[in-house]
C-alpha positions as a LaTeX table, in Angstrom:
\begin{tabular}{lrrr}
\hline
Residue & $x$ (\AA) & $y$ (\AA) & $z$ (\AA) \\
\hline
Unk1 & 0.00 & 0.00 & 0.00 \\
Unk2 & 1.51 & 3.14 & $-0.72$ \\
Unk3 & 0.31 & 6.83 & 0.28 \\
Unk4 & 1.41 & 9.98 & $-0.35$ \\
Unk5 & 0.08 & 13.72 & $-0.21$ \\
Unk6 & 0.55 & 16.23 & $-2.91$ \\
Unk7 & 0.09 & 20.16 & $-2.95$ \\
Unk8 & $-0.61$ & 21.81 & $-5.74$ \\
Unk9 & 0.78 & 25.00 & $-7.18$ \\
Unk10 & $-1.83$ & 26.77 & $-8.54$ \\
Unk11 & $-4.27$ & 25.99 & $-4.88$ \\
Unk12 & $-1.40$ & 25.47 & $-2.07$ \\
Unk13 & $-4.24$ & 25.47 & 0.73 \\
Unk14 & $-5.94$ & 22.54 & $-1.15$ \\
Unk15 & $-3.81$ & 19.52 & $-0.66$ \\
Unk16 & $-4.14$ & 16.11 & $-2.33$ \\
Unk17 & $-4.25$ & 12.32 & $-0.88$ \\
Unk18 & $-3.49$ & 9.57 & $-3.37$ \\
Unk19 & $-3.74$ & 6.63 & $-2.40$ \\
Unk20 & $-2.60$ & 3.40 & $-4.18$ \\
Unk21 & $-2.87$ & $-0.26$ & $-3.50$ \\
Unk22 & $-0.28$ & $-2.20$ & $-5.60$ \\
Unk23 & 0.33 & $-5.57$ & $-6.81$ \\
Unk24 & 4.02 & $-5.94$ & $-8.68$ \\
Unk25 & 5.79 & $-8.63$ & $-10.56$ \\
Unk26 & 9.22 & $-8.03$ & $-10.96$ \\
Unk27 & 11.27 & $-11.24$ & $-12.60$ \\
Unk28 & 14.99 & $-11.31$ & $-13.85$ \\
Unk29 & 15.92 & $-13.06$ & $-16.31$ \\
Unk30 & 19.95 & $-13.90$ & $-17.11$ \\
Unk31 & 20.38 & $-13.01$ & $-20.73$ \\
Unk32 & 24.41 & $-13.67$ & $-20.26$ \\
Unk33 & 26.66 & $-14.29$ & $-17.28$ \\
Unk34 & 26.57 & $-10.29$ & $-17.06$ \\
Unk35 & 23.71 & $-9.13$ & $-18.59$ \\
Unk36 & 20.01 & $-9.31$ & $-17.28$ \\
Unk37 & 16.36 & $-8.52$ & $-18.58$ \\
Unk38 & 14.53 & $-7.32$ & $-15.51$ \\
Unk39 & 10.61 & $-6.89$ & $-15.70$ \\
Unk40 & 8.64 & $-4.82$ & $-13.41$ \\
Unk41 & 4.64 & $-5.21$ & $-13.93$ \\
Unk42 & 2.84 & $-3.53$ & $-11.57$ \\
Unk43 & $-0.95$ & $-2.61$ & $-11.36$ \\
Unk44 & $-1.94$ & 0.11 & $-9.81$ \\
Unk45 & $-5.34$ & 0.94 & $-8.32$ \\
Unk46 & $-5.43$ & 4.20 & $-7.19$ \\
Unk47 & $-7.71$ & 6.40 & $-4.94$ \\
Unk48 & $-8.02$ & 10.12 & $-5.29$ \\
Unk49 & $-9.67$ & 12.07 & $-2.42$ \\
Unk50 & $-9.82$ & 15.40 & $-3.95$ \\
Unk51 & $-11.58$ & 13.78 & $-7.09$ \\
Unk52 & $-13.03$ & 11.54 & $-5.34$ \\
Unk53 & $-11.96$ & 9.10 & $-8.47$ \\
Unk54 & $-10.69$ & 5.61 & $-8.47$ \\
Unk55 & $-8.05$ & 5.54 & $-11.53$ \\
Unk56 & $-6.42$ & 1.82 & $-11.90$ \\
Unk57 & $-3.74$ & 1.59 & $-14.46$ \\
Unk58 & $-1.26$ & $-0.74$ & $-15.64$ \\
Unk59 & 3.09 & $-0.38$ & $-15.77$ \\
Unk60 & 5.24 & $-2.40$ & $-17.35$ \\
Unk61 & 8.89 & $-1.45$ & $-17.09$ \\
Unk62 & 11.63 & $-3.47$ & $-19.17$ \\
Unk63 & 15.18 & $-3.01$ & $-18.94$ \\
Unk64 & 18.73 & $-4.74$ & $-19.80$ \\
Unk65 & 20.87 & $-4.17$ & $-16.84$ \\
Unk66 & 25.11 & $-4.65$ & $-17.31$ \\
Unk67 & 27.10 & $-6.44$ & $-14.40$ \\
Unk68 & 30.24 & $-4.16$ & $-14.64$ \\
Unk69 & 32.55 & $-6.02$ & $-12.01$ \\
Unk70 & 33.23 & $-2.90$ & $-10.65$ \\
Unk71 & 32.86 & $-2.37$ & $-7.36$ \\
Unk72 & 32.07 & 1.56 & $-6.89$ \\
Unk73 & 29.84 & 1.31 & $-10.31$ \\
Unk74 & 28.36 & $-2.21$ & $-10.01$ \\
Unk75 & 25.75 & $-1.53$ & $-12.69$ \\
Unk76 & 24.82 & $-0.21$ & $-15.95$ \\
Unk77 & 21.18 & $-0.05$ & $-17.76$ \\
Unk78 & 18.89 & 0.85 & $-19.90$ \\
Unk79 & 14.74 & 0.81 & $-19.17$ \\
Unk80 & 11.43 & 2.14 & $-20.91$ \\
Unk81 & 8.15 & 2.02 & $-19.07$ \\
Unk82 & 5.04 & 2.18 & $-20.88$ \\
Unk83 & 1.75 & 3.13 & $-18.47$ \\
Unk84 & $-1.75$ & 1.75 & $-19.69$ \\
Unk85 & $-5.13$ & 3.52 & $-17.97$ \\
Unk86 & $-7.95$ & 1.46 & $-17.58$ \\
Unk87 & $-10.31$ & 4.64 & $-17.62$ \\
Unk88 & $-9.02$ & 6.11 & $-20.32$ \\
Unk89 & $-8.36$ & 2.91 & $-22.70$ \\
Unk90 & $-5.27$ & 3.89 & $-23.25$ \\
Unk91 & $-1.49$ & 4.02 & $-23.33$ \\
Unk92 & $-1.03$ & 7.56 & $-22.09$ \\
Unk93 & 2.87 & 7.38 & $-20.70$ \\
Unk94 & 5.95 & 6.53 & $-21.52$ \\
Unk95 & 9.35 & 6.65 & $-19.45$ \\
Unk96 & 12.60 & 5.94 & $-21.39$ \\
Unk97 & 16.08 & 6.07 & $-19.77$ \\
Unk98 & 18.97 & 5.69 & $-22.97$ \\
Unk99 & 21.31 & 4.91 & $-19.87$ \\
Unk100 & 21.82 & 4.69 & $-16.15$ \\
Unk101 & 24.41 & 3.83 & $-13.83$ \\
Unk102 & 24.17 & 2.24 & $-10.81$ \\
Unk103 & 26.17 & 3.85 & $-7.83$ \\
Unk104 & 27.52 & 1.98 & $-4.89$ \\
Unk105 & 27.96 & 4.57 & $-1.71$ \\
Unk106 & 28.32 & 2.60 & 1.13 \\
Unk107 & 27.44 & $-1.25$ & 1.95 \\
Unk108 & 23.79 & $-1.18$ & 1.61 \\
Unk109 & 23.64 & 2.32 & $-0.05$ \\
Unk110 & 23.17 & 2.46 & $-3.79$ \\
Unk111 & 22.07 & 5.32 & $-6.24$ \\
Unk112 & 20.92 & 4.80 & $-9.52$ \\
Unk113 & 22.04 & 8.29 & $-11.79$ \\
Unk114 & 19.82 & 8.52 & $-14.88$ \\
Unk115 & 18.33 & 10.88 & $-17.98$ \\
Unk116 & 14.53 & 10.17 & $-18.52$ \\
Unk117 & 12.12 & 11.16 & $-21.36$ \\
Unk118 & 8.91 & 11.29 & $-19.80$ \\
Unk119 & 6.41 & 10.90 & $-22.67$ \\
Unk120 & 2.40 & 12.20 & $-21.60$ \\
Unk121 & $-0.63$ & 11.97 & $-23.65$ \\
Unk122 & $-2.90$ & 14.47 & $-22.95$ \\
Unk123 & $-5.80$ & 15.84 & $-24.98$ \\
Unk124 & $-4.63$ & 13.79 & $-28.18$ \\
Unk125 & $-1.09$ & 14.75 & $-28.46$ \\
Unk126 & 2.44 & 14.18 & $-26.31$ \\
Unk127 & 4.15 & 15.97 & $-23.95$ \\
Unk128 & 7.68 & 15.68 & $-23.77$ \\
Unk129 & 9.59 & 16.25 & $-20.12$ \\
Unk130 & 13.44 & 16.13 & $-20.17$ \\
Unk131 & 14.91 & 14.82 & $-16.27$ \\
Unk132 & 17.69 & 13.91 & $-14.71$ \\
Unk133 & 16.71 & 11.46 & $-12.09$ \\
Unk134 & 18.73 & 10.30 & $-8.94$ \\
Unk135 & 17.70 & 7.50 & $-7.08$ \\
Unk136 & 19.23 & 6.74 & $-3.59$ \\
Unk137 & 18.11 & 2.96 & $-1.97$ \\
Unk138 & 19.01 & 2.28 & 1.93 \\
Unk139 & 19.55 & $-1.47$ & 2.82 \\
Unk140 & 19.25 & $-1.24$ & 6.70 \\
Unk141 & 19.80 & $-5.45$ & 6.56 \\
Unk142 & 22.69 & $-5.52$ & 4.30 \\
Unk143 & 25.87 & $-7.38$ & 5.53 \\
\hline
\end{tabular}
């Protein structure tokens, strides 16, 4: 179950709860002693309280991920995520990273340092959204 609260620009006093209940899928598959397919399906069913809306939707996220042997840079990949909404009948996302790396900090403390295209349909037509994302992941049980 995840939950999280957003505030909008435009209307700071009004503030958003989205709630999601989640149900994921995410197998790995060996291509090559160093290289890996990894799948993430995930559907989403989520709850709106400002709309009052229940939107579920559908993500499937593919990827090739590169064993590098190197400790401080373990990992390098490639993903695109494609997003289909039930409501809508639709595709209406896309997420597309050319590459990432993955980071080793610490034991137990990765990042993962990547450029995404974020792809929306809205009204007919895409929007394109240029990022550079940073992703930090805390192992509290790693040995």
């Amino acid at each position: 179950f995840y939950q999280r609260t957003i505030s909008e620009e435009t209307h700071l006093e009004r503030v958003t709860h989205v709630n999601r209940l989640e149900f994921e899928a995410n197998p790995t598959v060996p291509v090559t002693e160093r290289l890996s397919l990894r799948l993430r399906n995930r559907y989403e069913h989520r709850f709106d309280t400002r709309l009052d809306s229940q939107r579920p939707r559908l993500r499937q996220r593919t990827g090739l991920e590169f064993s590098t042997g190197n400790s401080r840079v373990p990992r390098v990949f490639v993903q695109n995520e494609v997003f289909f909404d039930f409501i809508g009948n639709d595709w209406n996302q896309n997420r597309f990273a050319p590459i990432g790396l993955g980071v080793r900090i610490d034991a137990g403390v990765t990042l993962a340092v990547y450029p995404l295209l974020q792809s929306v349909r809205a009204e007919g037509s895409w929007i394109h959204n240029y990022t550079l994302n940073v992703d930090l992941a805390i192992d509290p049980f790693h040995e």
